[in-house]
C-alpha positions as CSV (number, residue, x, y, z in Angstrom):
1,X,17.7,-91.2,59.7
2,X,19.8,-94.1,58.7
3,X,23.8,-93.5,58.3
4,X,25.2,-93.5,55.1
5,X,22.2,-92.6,53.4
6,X,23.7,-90.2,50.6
7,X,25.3,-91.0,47.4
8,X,28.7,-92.4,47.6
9,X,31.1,-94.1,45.1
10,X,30.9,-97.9,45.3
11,X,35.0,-97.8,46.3
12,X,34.5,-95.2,48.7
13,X,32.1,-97.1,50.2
14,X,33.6,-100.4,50.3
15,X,36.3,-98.8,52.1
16,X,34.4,-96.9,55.2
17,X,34.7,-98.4,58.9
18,X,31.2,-100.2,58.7
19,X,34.2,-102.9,58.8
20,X,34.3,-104.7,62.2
21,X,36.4,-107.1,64.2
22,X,35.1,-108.0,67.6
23,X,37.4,-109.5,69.7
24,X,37.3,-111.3,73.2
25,X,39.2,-109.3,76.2
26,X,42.1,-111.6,75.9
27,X,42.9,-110.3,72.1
28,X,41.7,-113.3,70.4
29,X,39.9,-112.6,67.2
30,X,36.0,-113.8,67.5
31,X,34.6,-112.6,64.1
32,X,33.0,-109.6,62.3
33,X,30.5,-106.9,62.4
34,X,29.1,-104.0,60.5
35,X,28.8,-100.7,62.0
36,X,24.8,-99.0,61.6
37,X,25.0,-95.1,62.5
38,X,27.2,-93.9,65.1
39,X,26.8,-96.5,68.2
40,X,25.7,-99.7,66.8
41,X,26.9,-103.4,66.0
42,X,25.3,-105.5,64.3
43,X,26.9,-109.1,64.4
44,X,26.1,-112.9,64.7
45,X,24.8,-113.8,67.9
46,X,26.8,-117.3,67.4
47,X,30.0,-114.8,67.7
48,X,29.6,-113.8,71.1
49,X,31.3,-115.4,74.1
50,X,28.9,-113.3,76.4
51,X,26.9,-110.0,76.7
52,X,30.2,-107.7,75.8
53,X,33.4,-107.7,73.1
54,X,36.0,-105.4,72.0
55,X,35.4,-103.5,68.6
56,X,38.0,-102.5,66.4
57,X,37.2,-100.1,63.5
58,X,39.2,-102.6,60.6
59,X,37.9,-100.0,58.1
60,X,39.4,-96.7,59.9
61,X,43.2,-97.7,61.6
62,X,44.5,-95.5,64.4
63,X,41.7,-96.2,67.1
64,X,41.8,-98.2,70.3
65,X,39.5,-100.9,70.5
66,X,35.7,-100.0,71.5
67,X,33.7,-101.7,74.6
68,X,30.7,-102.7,73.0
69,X,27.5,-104.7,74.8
70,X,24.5,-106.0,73.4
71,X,21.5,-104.5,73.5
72,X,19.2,-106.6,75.6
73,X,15.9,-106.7,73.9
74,X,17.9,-106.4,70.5
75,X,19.3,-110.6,70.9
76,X,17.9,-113.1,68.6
77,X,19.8,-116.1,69.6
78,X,21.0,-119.1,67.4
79,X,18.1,-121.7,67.9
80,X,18.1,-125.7,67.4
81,X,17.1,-125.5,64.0
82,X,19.7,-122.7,63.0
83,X,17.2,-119.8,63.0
84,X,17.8,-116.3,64.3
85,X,21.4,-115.6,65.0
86,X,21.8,-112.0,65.5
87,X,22.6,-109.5,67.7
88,X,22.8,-105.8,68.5
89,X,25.3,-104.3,70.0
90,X,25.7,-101.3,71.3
91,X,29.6,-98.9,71.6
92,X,30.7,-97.4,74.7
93,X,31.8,-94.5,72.2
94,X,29.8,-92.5,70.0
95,X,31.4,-92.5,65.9
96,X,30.5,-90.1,63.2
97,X,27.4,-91.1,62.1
98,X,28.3,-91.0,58.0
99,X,30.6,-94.0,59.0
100,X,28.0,-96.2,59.4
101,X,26.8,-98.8,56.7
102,X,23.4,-98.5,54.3
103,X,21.8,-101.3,54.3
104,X,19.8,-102.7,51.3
105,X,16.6,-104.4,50.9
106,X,16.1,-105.4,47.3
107,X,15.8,-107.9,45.2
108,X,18.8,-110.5,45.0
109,X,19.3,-111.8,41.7
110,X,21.8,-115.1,41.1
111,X,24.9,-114.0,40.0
112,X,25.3,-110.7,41.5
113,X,28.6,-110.2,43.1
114,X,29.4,-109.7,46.4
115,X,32.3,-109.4,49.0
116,X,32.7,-109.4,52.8
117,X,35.4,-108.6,54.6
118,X,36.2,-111.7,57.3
119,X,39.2,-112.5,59.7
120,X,40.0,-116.5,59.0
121,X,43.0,-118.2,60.8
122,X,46.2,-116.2,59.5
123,X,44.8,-113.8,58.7
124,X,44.2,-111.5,62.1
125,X,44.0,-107.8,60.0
126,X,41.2,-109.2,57.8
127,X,40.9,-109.7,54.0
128,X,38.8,-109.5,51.6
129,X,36.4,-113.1,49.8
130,X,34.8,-112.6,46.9
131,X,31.2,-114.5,46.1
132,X,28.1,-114.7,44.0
133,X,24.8,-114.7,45.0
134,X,23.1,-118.1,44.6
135,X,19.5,-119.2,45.4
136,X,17.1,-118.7,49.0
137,X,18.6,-121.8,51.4
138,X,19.2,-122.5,54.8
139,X,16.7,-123.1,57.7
140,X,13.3,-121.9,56.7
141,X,14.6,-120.6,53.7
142,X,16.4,-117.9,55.5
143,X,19.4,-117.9,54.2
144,X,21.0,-117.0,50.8
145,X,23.9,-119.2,49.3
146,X,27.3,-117.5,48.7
147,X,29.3,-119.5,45.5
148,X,33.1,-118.1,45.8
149,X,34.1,-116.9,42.6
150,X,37.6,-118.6,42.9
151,X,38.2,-121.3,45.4
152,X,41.2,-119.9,47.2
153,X,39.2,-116.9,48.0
154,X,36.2,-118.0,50.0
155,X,34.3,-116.8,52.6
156,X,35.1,-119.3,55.4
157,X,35.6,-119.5,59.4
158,X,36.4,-116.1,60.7
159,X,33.9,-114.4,58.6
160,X,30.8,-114.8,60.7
161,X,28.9,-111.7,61.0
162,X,30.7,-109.7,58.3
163,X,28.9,-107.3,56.1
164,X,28.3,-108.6,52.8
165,X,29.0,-105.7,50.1
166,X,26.8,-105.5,46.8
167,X,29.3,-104.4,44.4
168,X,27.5,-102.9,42.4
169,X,25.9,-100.6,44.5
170,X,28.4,-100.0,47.6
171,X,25.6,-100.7,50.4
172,X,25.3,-103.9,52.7
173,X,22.5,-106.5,51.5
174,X,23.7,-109.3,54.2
175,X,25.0,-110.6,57.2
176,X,27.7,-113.7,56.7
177,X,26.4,-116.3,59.3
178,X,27.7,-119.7,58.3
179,X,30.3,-121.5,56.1
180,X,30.6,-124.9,55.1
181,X,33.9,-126.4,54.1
182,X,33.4,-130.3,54.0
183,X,34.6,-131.7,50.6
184,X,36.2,-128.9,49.1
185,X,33.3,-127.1,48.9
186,X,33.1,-123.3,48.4
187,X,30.2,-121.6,48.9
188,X,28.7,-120.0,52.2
189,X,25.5,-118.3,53.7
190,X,24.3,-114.9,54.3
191,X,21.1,-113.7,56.4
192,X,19.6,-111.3,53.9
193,X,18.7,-107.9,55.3
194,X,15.0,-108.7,54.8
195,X,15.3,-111.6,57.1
196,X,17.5,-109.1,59.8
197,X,14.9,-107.0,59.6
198,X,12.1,-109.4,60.6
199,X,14.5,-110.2,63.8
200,X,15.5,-106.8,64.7
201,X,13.0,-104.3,63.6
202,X,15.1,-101.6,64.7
203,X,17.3,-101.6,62.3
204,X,15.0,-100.8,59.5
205,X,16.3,-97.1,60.4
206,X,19.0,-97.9,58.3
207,X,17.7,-99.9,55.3
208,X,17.2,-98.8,52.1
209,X,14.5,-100.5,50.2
210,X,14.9,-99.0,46.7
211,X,15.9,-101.3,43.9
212,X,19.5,-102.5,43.3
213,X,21.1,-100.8,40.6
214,X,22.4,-103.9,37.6
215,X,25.3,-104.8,37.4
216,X,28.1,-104.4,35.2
217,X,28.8,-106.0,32.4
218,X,33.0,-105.3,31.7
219,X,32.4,-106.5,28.0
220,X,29.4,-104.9,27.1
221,X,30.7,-101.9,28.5
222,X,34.0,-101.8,26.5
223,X,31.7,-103.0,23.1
224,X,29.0,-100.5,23.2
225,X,30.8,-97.1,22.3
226,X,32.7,-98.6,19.7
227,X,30.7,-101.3,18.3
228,X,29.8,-100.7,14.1
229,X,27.8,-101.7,11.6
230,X,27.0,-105.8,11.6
231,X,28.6,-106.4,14.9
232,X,28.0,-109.1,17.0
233,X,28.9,-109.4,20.3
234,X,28.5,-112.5,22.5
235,X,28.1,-112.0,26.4
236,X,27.6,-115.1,28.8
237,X,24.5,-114.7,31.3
238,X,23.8,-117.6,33.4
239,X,20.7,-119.1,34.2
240,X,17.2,-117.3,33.5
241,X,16.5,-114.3,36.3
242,X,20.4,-114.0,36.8
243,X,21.4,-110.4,37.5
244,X,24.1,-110.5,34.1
245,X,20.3,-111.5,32.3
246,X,18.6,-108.9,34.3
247,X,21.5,-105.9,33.3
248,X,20.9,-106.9,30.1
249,X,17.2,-106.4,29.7
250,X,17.5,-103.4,31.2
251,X,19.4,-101.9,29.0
252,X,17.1,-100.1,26.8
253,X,16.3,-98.4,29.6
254,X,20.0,-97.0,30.3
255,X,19.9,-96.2,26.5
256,X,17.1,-95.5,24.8
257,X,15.4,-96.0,21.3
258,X,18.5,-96.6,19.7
259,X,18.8,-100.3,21.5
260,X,16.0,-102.8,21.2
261,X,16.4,-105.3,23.6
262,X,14.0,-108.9,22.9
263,X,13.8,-111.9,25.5
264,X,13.9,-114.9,23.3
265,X,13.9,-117.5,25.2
266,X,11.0,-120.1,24.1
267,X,9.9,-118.5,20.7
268,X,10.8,-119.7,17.2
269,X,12.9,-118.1,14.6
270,X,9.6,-116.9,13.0
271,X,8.2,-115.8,16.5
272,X,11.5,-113.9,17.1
273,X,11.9,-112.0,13.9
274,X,8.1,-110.7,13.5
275,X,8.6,-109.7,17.4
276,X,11.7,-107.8,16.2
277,X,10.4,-106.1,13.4
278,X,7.4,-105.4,15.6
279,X,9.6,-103.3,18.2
280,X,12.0,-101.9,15.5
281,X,9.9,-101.3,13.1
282,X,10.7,-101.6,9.3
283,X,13.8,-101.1,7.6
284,X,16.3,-102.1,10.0
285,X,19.1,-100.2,9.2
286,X,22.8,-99.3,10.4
287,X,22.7,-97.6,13.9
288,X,20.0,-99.2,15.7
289,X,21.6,-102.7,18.2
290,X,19.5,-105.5,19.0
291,X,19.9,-107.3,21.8
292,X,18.6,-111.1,22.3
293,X,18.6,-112.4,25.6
294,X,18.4,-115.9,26.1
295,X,19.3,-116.9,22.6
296,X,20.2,-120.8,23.4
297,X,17.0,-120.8,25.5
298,X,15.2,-120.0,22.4
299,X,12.9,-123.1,20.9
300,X,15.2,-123.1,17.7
301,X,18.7,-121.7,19.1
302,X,20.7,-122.1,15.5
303,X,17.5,-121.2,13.5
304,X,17.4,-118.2,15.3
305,X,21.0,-117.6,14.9
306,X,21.0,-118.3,11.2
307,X,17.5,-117.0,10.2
308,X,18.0,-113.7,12.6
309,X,20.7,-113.0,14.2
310,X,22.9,-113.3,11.4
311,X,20.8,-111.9,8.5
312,X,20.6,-108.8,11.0
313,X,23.9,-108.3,10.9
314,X,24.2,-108.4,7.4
315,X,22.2,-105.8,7.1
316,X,24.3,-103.2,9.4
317,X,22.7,-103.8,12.7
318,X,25.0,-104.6,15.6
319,X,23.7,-107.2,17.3
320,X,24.4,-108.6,21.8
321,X,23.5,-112.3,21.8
322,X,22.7,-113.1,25.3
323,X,23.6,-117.2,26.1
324,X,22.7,-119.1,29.3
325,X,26.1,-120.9,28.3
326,X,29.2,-121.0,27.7
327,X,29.1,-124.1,25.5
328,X,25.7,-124.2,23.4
329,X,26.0,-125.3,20.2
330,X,24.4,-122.3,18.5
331,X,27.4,-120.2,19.3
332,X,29.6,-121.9,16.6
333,X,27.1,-120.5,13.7
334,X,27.5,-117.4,15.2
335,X,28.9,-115.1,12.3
336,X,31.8,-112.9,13.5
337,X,31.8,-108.9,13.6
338,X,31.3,-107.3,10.0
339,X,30.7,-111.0,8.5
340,X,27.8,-112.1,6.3
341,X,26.0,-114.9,4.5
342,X,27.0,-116.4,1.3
343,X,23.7,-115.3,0.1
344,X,24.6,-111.7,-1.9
345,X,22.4,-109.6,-4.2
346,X,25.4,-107.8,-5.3
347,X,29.3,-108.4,-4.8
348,X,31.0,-106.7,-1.9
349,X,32.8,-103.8,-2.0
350,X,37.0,-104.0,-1.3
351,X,36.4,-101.4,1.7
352,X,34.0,-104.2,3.3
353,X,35.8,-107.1,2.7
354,X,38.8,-105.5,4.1
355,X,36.8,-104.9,6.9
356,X,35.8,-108.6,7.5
357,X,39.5,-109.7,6.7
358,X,40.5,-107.5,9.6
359,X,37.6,-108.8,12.0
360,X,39.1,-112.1,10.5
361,X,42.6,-110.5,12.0
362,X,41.6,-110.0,15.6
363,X,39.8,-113.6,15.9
364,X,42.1,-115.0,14.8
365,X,44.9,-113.6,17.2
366,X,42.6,-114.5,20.0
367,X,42.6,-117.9,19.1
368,X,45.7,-117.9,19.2
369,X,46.3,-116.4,22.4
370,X,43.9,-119.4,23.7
371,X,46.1,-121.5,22.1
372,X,49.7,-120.4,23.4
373,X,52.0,-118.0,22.8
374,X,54.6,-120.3,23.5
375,X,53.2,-123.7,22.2
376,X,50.2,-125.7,22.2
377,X,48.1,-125.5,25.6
378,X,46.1,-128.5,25.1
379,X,47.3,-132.1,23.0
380,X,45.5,-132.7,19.9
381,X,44.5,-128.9,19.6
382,X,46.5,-127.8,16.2
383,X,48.2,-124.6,15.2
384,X,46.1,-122.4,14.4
385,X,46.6,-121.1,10.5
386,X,46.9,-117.3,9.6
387,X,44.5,-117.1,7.4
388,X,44.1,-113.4,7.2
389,X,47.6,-113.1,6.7
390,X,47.1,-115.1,3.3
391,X,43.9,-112.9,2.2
392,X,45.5,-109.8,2.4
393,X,47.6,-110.0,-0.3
394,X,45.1,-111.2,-2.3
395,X,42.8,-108.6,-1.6
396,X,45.6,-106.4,-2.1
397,X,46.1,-107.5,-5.8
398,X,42.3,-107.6,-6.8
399,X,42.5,-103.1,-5.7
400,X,45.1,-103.2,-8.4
401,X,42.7,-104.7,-11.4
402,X,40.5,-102.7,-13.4
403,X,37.0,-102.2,-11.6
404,X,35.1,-104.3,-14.2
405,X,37.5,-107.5,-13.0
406,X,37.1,-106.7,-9.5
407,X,33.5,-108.0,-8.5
408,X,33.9,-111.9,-10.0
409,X,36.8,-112.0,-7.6
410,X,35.6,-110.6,-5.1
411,X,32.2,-112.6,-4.8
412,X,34.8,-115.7,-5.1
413,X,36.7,-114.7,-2.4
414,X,33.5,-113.9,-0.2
415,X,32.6,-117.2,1.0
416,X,36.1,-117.8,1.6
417,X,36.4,-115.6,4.3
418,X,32.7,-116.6,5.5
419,X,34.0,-120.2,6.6
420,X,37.6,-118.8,8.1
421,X,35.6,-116.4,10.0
422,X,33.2,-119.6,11.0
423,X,36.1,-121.7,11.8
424,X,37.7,-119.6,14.0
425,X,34.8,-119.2,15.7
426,X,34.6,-122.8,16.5
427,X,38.2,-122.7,17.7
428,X,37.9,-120.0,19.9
429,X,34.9,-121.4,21.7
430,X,36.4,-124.9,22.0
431,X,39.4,-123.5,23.6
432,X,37.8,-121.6,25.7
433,X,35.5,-124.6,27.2
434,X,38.9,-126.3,27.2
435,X,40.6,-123.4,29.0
436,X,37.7,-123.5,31.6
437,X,37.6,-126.2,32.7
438,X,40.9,-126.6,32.9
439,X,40.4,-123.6,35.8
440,X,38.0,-125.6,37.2
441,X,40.2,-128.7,37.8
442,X,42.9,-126.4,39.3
443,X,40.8,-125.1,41.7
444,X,39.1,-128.3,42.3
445,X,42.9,-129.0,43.5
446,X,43.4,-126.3,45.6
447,X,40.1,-126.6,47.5
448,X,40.6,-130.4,48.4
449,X,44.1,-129.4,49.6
450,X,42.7,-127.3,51.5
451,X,40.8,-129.5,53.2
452,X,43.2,-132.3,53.5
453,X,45.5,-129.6,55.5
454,X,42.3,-128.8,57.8
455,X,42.5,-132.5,58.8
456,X,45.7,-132.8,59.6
457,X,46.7,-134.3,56.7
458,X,49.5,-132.3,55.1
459,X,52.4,-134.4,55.6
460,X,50.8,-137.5,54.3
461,X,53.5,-139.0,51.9
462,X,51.2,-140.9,49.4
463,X,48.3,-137.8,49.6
464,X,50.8,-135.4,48.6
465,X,52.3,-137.8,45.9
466,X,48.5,-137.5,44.1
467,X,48.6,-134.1,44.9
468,X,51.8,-133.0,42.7
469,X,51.0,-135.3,40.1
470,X,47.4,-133.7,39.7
471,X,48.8,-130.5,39.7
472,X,51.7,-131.4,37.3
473,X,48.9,-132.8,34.8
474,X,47.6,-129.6,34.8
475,X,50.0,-127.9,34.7
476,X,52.3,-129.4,31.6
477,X,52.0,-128.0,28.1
478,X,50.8,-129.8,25.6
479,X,47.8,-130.6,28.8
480,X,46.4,-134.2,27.9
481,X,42.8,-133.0,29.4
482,X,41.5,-136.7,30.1
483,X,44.5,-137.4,32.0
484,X,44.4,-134.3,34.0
485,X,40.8,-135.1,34.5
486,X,41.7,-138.2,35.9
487,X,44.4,-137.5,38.4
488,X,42.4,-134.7,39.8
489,X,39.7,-137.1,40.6
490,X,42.6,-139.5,41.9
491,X,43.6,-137.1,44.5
492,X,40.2,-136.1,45.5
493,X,39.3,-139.9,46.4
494,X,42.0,-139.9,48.0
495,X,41.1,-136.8,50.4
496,X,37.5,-137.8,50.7
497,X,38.8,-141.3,51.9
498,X,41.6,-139.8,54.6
499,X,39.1,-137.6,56.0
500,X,36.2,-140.1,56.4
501,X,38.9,-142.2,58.1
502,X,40.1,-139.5,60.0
């Protein structure tokens, strides 16, 4: 029976001594390992100075170093052509068997996050990277790419043979075998436990081969027990077969008839709403959420937004619009929580369009978070207005006439709020593109400085003269984007040409 085969909380988990750091006789730090059942390592054969290492438990403190030798008929060494590297080990010293890592054999959809717990240079206790999975790579399509989620926290050198930890279940789906750091690149490999398995049968004792649980979605999660009538939330997938897509068509699963969940990616406006109503049924009312995956994917993204998505939340269904990106163009028609067309049969109520002025509210103080606080983030990007703040009032005053005068002010005021909901909206998403890749610029920085330091090149006067006047382009308020662009690139050269020369 495999170790660590019952159910455990994902941080519990992540915190057992399955953590390794094997280490030469002389102290120094050689890489990592993941501890199957009581008595075995399992590790990167590259790792190894010889048949036998040291073991410390990095995961359980308070214990002496472990002998530990490999297992001679459990060695798949590191060929020409990069295939194999791996090992099994075996400890002098028998542990609890519940200490031992689960490993996982499912399947591995882009985007799913993932950790591993390495010892780079300064860093002789260990710490934590964060990744992503990526796509099938490496030598014989071995491999699977790790993309670091921010580029100061990487797996890197000193991580070889480390665990790698779905997070969203808590077992081991990997073994980190190689890193590549040439150009301020970030992203790393793992041998899959499929592939382990095909090298080392014997560890299939510990493998689980049921399918991964999805993985969270932080802002679906916070939206779903609150969400009302004509909400609309948006949530940011990824490419098509990504694990965010994949949580999200499975949620009807997690929650039953009440959610209708439609991959829309190809169809037509027309295709999409007569395959809604099909699955829904007929009248869509309050209390039923749709979700639509892959809405900019779709054959007619703003059709779809304004001939479905919209008019369904007019009508009181709350609506998750799955996008593939962060900046398609459909997103701007997109009406806001509680909003609806200018189309009415019948002039809204005060109650709802106090609702929609509040919705209007809570954008609107968004925006201008992603604007500043404390002044203009990015040149040319205007103060945003308070337009709520001048509806109120009037909203305020229509309550006070007769009911008869009410609706002709109210079905004025209507469209109104339609376009201040739609333009801030657009603002929000244009700073957030803004905001993103400004993120992407600064770590585009760090990584290359990074690298220049690798190569020596830290104390080179005119390198680090780019280097603080990329950063300080960033880094000013009002942030001239094209300029920062352009010294980033600037320094980069710069590196790229140093280290080429080095």
């Amino acid at each position: 029976m495999g170790a660590g085969t019952g159910d455990q909380a994902v941080g519990t988990r992540a915190e057992q001594p399955w953590r390794l750091r094997l280490c030469a006789e002389d102290g120094r730090v050689l890489g990592a390992g993941a501890l199957l059942g009581g008595r075995y390592v399992l590790t990167c054969a590259h790792v190894l100075p010889g048949r036998e290492v040291l073991v410390d438990l990095s995961g359980h403190g308070g214990r002496e170093p472990l002998p530990a030798r490999v297992i001679e008929d459990q060695l798949a060494p590191l060929e020409e052509d990069g295939t194999g590297d791996l090992a099994l080990l075996e400890l002098a010293e028998e542990l609890p068997a519940a200490w031992g890592a689960r490993l996982r054999d499912g399947h591995l959809a882009p985007g799913r996050p993932v950790a591993a717990y390495g010892f780079p240079v300064g860093a002789p206790h260990g710490m934590w990277a964060r990744a992503e999975l990526s796509r099938a790579a490496g030598p014989g399509a071995e491999w699977v790419q790790l993309d670091a989620l921010q580029p100061g926290n990487r797996v890197r050198l000193g991580f070889s043979g480390a665990g790698v930890l779905d997070e969203a279940s808590g077992d081991v789906v990997g073994l980190v075998v190689s890193e590549y750091s040439a150009e301020g690149s970030v992203v790393a490999w793992m041998q899959p436990v499929r592939t382990i398995a095909r090298y080392l049968p014997v560890v299939t004792e510990w493998v689980d081969r049921a399918p991964l649980p999805p993985v969270r979605l932080p802002e679906l999660d916070g939206w779903l027990p609150h969400r009302g009538p004509g909400d609309v939330l948006v949530v940011i997938t990824g490419e098509a077969g990504s694990a965010r897509s994949e949580a999200l068509l499975a949620l009807a699963a997690r929650l039953g008839s009440a959610l209708v969940v439609i991959d829309v990616a190809g169809l037509t406006a027309a295709e999409a709403g007569r395959l809604i109503a099909e699955r829904t049924g007929q009248p869509l009312a309050g209390g039923i959420t749709v979700v639509l995956v892959g809405v900019d994917a779709s054959a007619e993204p703003e059709a779809l937004v304004t001939e479905v998505l919209n008019p369904l939340a007019e009508r009181g269904v709350a609506v998750v619009a799955g996008y593939r990106a962060a900046d398609s163009p459909s997103l701007a028609a997109i009406r806001a929580p509680g909003t609806v067309s200018g189309t009415r049969v019948s002039p809204p109520r005060t109650d709802t369009l106090g609702a929609r002025i509040a919705a209007l509210a809570a954008l609107e103080a968004e925006v201008r978070r992603l604007w500043g606080e404390d002044g203009p983030r990015f040149a040319g990007e205007p103060e945003p207005p308070d337009r709520a703040g001048r509806l109120r009032p009037w909203l305020s005053a229509v309550r006070r006439l007769p009911e008869a005068e009410r609706g002709p002010r109210l079905a004025e005021c209507a469209p109104r709020v339609d376009r201040a909901l739609r333009k801030a909206t657009e603002a929000r998403n244009r700073l957030l593109v803004l905001r993103q890749r400004l993120r992407e610029l600064r770590g585009l920085i760090q990584a290359y400085q990074r690298m220049a330091a690798e190569h020596g090149l830290a104390e080179d006067t005119g390198l680090d003269a780019r280097y603080r006047e990329a950063l300080r382009r960033t880094m000013i308020r009002p942030c001239v984007l094209a300029e920062a662009e352009a010294a980033v690139q600037d320094y980069l050269r710069a590196v790229v040409r140093l280290v080429r020369d080095d």
